[in-house]
NUBA-893446 format. One record per atom (N, C-alpha, C, CB): x, y negated, z; atom name; residue number from 1. Coordinates in pm, whole numbers, plus 50000, padded with zeros to 5 digits. Glycine has a CB too. Layout:
<u->X, v->Y, w->Z, at->CA, i->NUM>
...
END
This chain:
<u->87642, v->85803, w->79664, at->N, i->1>
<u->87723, v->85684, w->79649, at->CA, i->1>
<u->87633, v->85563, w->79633, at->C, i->1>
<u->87819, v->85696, w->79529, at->CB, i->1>
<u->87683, v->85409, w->79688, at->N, i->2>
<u->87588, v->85312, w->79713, at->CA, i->2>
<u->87634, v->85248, w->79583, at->C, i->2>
<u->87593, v->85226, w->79859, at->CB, i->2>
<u->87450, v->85203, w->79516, at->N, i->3>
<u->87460, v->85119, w->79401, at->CA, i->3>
<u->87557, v->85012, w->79446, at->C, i->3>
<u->87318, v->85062, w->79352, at->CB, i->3>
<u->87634, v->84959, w->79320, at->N, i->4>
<u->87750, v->84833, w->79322, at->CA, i->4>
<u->87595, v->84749, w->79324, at->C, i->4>
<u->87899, v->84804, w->79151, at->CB, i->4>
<u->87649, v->84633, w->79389, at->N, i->5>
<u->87538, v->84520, w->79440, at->CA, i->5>
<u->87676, v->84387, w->79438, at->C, i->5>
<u->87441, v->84568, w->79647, at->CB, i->5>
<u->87581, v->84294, w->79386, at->N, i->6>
<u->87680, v->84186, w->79342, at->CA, i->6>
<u->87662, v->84075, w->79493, at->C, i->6>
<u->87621, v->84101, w->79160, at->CB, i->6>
<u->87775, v->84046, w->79543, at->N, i->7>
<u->87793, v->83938, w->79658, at->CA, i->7>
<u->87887, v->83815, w->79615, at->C, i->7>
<u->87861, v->84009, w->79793, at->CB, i->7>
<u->87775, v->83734, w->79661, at->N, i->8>
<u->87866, v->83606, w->79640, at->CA, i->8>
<u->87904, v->83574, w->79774, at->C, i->8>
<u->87794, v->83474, w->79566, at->CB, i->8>
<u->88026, v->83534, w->79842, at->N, i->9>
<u->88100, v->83491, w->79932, at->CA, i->9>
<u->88167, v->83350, w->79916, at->C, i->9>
<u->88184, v->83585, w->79948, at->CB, i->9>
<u->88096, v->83282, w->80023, at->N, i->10>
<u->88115, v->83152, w->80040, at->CA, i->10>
<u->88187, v->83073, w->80177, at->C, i->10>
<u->87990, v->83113, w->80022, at->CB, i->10>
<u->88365, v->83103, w->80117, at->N, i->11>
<u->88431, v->83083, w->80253, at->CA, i->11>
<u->88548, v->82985, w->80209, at->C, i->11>
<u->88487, v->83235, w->80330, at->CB, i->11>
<u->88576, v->82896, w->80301, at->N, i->12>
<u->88695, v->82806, w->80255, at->CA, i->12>
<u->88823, v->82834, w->80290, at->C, i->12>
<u->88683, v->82683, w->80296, at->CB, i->12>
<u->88830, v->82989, w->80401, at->N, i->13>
<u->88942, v->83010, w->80435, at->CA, i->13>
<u->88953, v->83131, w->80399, at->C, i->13>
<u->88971, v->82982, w->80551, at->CB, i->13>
<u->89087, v->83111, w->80361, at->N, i->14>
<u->89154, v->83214, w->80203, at->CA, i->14>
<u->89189, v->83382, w->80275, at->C, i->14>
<u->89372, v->83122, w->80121, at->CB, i->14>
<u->89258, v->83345, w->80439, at->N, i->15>
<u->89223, v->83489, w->80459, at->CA, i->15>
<u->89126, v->83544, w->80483, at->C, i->15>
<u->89268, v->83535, w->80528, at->CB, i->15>
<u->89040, v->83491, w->80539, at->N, i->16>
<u->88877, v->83547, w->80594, at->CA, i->16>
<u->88834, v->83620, w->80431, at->C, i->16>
<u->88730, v->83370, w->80660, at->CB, i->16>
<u->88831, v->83506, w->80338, at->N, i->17>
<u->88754, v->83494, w->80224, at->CA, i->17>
<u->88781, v->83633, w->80146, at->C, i->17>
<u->88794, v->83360, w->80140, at->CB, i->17>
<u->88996, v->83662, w->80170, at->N, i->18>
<u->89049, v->83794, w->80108, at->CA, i->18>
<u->89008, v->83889, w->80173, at->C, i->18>
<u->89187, v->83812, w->80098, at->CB, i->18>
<u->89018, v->83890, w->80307, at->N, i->19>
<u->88937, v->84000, w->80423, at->CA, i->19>
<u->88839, v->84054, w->80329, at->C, i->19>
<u->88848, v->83924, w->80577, at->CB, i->19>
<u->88722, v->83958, w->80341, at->N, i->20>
<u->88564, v->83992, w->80321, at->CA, i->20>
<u->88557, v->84105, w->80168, at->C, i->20>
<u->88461, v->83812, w->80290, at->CB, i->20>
<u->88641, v->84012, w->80075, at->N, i->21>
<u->88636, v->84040, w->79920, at->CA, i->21>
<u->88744, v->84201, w->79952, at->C, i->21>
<u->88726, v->83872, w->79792, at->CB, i->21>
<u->88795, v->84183, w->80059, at->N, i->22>
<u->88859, v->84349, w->80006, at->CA, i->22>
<u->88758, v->84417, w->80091, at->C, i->22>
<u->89052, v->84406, w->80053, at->CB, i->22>
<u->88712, v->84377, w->80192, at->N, i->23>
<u->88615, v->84499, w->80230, at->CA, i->23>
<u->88501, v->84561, w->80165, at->C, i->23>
<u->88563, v->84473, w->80334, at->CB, i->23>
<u->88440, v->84482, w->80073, at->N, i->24>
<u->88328, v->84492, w->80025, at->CA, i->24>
<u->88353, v->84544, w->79843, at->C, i->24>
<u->88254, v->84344, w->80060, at->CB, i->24>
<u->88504, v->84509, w->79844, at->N, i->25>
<u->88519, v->84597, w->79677, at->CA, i->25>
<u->88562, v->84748, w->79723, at->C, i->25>
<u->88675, v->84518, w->79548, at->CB, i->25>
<u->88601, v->84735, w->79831, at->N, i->26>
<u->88641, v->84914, w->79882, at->CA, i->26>
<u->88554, v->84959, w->79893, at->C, i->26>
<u->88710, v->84963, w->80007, at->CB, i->26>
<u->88394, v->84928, w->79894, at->N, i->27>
<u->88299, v->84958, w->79907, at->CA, i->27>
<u->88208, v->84967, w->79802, at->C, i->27>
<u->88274, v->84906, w->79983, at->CB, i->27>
<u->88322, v->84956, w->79689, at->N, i->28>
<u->88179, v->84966, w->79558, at->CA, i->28>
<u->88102, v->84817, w->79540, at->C, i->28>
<u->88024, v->85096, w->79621, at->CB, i->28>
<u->88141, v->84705, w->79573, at->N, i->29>
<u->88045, v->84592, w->79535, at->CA, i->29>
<u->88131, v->84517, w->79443, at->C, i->29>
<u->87988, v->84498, w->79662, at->CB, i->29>
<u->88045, v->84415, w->79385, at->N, i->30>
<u->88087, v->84298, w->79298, at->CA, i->30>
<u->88142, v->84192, w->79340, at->C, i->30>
<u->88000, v->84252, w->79238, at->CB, i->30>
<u->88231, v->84154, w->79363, at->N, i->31>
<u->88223, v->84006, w->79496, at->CA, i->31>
<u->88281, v->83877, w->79376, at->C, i->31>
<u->88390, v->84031, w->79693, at->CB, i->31>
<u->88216, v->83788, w->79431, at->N, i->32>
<u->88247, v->83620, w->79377, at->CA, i->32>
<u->88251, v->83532, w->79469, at->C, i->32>
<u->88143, v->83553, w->79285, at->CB, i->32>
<u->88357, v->83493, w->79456, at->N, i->33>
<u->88408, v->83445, w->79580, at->CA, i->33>
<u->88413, v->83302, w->79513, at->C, i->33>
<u->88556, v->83517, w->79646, at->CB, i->33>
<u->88389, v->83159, w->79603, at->N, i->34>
<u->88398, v->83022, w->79577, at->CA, i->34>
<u->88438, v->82968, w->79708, at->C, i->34>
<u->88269, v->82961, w->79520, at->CB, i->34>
<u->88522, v->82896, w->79750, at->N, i->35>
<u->88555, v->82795, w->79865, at->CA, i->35>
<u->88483, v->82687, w->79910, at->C, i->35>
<u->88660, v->82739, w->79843, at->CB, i->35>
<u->88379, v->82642, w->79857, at->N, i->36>
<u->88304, v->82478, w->79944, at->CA, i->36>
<u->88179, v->82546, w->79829, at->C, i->36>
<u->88403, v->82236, w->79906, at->CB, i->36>
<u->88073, v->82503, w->79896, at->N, i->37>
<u->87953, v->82450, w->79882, at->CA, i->37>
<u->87902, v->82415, w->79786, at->C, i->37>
<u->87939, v->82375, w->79936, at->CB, i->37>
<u->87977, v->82331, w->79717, at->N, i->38>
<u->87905, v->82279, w->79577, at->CA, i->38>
<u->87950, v->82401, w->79467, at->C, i->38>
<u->87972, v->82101, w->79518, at->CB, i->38>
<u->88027, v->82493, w->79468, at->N, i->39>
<u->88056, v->82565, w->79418, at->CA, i->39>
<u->87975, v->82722, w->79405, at->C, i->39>
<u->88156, v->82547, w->79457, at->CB, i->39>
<u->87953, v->82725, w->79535, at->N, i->40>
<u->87874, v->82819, w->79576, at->CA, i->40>
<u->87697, v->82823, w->79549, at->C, i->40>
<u->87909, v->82815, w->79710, at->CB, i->40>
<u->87688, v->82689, w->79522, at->N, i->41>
<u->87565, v->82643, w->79505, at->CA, i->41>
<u->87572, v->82683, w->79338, at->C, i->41>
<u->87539, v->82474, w->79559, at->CB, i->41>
<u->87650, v->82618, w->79282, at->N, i->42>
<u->87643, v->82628, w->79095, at->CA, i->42>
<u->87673, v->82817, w->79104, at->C, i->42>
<u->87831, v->82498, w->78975, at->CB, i->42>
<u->87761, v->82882, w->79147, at->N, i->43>
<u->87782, v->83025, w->79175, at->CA, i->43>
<u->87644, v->83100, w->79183, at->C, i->43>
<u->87863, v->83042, w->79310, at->CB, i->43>
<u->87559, v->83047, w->79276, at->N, i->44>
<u->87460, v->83133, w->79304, at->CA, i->44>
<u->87314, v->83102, w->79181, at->C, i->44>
<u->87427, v->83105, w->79479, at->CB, i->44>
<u->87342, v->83007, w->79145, at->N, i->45>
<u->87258, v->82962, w->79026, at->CA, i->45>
<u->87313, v->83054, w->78902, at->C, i->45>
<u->87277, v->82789, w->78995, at->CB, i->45>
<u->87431, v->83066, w->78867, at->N, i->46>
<u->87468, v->83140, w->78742, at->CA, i->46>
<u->87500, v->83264, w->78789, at->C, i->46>
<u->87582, v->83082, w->78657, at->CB, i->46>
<u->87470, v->83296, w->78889, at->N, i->47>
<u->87561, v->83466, w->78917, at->CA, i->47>
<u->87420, v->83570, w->78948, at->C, i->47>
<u->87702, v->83467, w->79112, at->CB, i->47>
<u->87337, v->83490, w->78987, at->N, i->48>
<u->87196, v->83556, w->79072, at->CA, i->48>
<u->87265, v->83668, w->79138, at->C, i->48>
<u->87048, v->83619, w->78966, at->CB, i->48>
<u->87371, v->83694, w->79261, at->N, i->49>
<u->87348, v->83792, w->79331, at->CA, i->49>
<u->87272, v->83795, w->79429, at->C, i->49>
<u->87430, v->83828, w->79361, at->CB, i->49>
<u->87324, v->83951, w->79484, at->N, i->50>
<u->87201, v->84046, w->79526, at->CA, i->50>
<u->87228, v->83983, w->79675, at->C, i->50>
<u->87214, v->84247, w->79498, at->CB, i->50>
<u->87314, v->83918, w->79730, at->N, i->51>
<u->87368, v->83911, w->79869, at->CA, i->51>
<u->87439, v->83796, w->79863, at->C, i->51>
<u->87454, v->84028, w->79917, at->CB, i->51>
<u->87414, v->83689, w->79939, at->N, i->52>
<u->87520, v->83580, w->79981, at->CA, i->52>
<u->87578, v->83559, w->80098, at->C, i->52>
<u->87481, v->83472, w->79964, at->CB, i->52>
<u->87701, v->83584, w->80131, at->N, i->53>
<u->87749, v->83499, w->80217, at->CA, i->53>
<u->87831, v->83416, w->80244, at->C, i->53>
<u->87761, v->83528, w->80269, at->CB, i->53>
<u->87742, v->83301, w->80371, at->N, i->54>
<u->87830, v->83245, w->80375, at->CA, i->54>
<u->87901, v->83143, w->80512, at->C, i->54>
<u->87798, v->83199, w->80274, at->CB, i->54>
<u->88015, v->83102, w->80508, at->N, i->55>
<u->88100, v->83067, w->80647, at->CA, i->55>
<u->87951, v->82943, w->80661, at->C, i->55>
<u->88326, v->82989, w->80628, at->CB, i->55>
<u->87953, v->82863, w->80772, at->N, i->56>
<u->87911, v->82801, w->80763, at->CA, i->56>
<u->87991, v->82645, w->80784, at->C, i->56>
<u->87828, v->82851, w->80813, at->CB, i->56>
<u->88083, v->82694, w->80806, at->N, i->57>
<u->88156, v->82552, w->80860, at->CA, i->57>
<u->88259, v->82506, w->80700, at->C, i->57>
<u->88289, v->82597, w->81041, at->CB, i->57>
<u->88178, v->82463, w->80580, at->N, i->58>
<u->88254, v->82457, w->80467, at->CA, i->58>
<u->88268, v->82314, w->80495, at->C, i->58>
<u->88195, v->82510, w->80325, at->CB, i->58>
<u->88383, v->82278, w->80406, at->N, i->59>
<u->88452, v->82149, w->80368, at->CA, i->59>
<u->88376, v->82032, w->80340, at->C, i->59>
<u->88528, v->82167, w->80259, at->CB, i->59>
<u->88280, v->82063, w->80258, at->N, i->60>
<u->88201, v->81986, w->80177, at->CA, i->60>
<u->88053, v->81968, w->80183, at->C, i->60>
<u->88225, v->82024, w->80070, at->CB, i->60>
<u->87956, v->82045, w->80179, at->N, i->61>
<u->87801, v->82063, w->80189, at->CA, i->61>
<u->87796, v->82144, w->80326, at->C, i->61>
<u->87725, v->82153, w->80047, at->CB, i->61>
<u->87775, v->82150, w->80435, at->N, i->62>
<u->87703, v->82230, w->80579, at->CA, i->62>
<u->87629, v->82322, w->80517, at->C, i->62>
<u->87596, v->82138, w->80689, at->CB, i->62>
<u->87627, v->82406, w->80575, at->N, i->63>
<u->87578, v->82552, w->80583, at->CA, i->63>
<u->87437, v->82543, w->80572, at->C, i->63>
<u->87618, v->82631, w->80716, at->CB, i->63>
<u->87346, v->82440, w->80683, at->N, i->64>
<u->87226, v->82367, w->80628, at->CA, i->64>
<u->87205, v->82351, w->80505, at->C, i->64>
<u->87218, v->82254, w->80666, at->CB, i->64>
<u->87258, v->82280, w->80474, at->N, i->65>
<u->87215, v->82196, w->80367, at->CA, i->65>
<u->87247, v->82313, w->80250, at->C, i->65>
<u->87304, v->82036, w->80357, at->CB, i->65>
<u->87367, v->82356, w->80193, at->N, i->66>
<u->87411, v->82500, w->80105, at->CA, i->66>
<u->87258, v->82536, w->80152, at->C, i->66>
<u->87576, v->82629, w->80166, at->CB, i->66>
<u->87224, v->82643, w->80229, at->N, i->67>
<u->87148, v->82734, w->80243, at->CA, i->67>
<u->87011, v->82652, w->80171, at->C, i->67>
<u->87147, v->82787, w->80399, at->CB, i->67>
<u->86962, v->82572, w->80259, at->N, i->68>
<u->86858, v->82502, w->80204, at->CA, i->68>
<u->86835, v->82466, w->80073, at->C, i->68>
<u->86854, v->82409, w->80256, at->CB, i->68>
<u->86930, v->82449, w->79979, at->N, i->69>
<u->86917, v->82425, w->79841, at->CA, i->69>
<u->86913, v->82525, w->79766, at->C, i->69>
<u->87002, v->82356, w->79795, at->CB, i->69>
<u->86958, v->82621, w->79798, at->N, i->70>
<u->86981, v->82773, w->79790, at->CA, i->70>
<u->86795, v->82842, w->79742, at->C, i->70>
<u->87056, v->82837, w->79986, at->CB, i->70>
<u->86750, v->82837, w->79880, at->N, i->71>
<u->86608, v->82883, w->79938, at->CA, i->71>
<u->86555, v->82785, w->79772, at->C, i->71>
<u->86546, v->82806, w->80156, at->CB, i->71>
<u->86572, v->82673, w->79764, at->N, i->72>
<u->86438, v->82626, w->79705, at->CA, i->72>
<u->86460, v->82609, w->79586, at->C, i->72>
<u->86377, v->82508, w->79755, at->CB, i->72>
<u->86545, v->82709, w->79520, at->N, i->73>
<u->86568, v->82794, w->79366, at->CA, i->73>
<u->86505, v->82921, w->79358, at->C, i->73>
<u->86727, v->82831, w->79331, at->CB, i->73>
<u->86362, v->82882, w->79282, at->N, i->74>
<u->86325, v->82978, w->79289, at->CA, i->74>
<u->86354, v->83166, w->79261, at->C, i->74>
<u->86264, v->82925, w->79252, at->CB, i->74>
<u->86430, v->83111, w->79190, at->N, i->75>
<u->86534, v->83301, w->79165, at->CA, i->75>
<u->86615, v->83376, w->79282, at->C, i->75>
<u->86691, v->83286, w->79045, at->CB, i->75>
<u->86633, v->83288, w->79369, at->N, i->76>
<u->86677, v->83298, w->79488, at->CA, i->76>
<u->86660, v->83310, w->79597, at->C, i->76>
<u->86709, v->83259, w->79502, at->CB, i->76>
<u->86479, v->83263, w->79618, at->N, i->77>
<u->86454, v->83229, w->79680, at->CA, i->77>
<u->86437, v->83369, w->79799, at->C, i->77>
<u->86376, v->83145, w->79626, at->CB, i->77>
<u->86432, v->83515, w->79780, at->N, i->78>
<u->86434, v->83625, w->79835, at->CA, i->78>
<u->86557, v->83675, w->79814, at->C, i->78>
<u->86339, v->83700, w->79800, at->CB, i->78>
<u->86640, v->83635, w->79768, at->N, i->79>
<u->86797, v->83598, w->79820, at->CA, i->79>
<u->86844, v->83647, w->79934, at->C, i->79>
<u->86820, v->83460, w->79843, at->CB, i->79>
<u->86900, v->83779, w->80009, at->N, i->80>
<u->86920, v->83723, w->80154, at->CA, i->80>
<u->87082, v->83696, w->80163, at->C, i->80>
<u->86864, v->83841, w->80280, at->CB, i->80>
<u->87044, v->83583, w->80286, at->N, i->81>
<u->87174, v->83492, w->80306, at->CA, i->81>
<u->87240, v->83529, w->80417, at->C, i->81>
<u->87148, v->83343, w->80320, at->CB, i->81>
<u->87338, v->83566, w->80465, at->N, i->82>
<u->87420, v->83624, w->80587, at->CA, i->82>
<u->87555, v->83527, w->80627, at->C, i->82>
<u->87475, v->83786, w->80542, at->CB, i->82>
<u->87543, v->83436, w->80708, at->N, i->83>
<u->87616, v->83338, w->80778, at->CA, i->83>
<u->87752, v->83436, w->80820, at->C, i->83>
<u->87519, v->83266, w->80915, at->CB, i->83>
<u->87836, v->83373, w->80787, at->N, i->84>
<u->87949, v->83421, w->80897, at->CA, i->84>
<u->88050, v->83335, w->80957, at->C, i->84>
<u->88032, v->83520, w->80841, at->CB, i->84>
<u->88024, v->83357, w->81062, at->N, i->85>
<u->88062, v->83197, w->81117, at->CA, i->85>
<u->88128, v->83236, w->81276, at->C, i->85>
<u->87886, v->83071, w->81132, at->CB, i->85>
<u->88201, v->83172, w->81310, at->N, i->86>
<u->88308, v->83210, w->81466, at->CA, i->86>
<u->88242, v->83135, w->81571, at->C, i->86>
<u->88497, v->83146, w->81465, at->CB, i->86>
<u->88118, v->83126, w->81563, at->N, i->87>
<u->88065, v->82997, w->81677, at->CA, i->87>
<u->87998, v->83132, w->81755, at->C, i->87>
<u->87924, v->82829, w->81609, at->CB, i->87>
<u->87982, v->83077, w->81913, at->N, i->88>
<u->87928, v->83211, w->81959, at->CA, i->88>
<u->87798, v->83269, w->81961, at->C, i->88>
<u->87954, v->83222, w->82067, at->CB, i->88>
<u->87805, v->83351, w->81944, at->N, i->89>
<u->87685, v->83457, w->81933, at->CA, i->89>
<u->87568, v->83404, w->82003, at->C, i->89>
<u->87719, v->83602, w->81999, at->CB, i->89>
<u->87525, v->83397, w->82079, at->N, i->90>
<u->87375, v->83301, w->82052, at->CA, i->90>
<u->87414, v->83187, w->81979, at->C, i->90>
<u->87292, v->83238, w->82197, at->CB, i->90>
<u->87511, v->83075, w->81979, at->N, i->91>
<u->87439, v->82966, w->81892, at->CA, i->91>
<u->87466, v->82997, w->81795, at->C, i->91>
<u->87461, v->82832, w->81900, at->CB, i->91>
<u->87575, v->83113, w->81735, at->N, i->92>
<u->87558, v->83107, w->81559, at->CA, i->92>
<u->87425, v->83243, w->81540, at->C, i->92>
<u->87760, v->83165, w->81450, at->CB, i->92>
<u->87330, v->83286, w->81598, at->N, i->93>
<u->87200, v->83329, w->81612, at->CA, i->93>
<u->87109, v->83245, w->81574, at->C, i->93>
<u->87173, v->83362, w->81728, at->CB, i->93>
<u->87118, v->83164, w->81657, at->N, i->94>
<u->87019, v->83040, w->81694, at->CA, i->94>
<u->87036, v->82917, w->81517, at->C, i->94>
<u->87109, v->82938, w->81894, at->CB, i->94>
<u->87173, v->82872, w->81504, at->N, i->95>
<u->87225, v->82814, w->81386, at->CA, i->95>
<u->87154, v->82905, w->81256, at->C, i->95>
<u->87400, v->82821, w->81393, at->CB, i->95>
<u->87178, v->83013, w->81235, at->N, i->96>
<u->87138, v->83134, w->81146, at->CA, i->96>
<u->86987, v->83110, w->81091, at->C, i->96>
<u->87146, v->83281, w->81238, at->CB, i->96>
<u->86905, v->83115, w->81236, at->N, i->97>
<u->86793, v->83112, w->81219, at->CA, i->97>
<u->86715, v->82956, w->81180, at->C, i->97>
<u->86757, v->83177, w->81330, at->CB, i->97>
<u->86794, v->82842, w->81259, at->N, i->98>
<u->86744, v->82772, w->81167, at->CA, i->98>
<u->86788, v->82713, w->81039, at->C, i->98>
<u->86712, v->82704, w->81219, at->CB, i->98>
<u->86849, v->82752, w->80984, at->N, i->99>
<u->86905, v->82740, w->80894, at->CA, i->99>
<u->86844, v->82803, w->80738, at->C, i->99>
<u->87014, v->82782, w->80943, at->CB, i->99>
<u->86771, v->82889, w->80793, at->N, i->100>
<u->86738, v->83032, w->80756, at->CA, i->100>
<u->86753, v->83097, w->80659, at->C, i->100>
<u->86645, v->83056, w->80761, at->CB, i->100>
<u->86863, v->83171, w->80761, at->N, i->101>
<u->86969, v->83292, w->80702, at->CA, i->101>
<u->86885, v->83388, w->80764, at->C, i->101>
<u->87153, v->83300, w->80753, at->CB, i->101>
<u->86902, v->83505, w->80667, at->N, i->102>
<u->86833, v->83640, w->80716, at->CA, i->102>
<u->86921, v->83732, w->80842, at->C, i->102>
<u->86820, v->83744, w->80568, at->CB, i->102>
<u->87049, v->83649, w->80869, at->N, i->103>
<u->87085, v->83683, w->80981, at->CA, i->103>
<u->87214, v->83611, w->81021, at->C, i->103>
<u->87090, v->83819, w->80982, at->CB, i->103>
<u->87370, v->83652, w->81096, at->N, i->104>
<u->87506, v->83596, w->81050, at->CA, i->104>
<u->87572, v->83763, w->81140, at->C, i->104>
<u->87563, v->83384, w->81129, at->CB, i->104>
<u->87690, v->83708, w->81106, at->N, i->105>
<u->87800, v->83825, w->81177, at->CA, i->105>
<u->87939, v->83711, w->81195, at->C, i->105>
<u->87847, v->84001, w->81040, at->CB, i->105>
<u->87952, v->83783, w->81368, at->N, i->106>
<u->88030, v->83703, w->81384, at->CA, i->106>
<u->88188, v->83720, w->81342, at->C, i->106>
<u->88008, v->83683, w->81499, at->CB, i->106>
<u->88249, v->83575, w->81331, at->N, i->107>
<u->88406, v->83613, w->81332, at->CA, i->107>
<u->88474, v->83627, w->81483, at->C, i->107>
<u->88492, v->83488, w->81249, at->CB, i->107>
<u->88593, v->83681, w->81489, at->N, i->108>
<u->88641, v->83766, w->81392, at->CA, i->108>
<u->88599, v->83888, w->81376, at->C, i->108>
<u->88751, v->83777, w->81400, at->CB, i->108>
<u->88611, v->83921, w->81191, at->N, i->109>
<u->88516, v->84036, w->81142, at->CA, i->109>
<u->88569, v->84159, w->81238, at->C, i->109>
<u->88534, v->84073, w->80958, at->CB, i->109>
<u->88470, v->84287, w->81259, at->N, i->110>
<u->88517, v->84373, w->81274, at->CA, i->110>
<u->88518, v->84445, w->81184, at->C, i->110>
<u->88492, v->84407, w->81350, at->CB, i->110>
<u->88632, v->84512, w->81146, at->N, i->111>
<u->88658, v->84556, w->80944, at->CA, i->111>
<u->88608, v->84681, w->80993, at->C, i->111>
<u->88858, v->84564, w->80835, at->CB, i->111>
<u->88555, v->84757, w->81059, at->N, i->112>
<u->88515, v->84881, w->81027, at->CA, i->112>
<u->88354, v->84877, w->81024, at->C, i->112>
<u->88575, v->84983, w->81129, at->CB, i->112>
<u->88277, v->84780, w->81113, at->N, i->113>
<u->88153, v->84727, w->81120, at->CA, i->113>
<u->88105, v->84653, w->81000, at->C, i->113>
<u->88149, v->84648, w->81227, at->CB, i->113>
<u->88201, v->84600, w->80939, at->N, i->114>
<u->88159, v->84499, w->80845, at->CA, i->114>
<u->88075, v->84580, w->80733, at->C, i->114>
<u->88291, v->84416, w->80783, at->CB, i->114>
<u->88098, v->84662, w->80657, at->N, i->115>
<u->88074, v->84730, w->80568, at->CA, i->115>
<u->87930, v->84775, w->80560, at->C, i->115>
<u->88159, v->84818, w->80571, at->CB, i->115>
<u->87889, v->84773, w->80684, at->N, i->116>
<u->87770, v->84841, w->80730, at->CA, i->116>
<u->87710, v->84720, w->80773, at->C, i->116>
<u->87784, v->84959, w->80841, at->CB, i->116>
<u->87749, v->84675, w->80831, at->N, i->117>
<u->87660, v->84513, w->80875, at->CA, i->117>
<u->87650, v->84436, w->80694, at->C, i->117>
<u->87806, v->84367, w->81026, at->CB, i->117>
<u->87671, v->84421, w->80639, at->N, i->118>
<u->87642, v->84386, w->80496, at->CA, i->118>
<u->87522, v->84461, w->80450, at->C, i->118>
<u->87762, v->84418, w->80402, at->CB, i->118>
<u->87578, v->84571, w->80428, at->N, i->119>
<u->87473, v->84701, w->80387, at->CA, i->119>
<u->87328, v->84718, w->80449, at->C, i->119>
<u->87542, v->84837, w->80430, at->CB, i->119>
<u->87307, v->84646, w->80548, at->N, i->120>
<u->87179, v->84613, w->80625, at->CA, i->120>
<u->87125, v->84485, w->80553, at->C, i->120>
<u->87207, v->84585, w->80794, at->CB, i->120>
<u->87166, v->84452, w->80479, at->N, i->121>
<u->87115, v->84305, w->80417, at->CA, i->121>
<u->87090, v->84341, w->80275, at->C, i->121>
<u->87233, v->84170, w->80427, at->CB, i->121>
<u->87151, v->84453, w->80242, at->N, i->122>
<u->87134, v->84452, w->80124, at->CA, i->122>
<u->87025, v->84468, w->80029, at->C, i->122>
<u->87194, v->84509, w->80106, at->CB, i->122>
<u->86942, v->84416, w->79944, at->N, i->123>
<u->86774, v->84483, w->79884, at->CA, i->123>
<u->86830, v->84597, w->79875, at->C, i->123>
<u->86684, v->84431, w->79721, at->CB, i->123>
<u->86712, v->84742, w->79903, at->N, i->124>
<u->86725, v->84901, w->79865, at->CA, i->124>
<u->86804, v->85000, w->79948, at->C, i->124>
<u->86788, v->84914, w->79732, at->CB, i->124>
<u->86876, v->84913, w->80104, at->N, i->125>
<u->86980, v->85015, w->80136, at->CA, i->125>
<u->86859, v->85007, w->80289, at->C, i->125>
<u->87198, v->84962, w->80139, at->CB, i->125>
END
């Protein structure tokens, strides 16, 4: 059985956001879920999880900029960050990387893939 590993999820849309948070508690994880950016930012400062993700197209702070402030906390800074974002597959690749996220997955999720596409990000799995 896979150690519980704490994820913070950073999505502004409430079904994606319920999607993600039920796939990943059926799976034994911790999830903390926040809607915009500035939230996610104070979240990942007091929560130190093991895994972040996040949409990139939030309300408030860009996925840039979130990520980037993210990186240059140092507790965080080996953090890995996993974009999930509906833009297509090379440019949310291309977006991912400079951004730098340790990878993204695209929407819409595939709920049987998802579980396992996380689990590749995770430290120890």
């Amino acid at each position: 059985m896979r150690t519980i590993s704490k994820i913070l999820v950073v999505e502004d849309n409430k079904q994606n956001a319920l999607l993600i948070k039920r796939l990943l508690e059926v799976n034994r994880h911790q999830v903390v879920h926040v809607a915009d950016g500035e939230s996610g930012l104070k979240a990942a400062v007091e929560e130190l999880p093991d895994l972040i993700v996040v949409d990139l197209g939030l309300p408030d702070i860009d996925g840039q900029t979130l990520v980037g402030l993210i990186k240059r906390i140092p507790e965080l800074q080996n953090t890995p960050i996993v974009a999930v974002t509906a833009w297509p597959k090379d440019t949310a690749k291309e977006m991912a990387e400079a951004y730098g996220c340790d990878g993204f997955i695209s929407k819409p999720i595939n709920t049987r893939a998802f579980p396992d596409q996380i689990a590749a990000f995770l430290p120890g799995t």
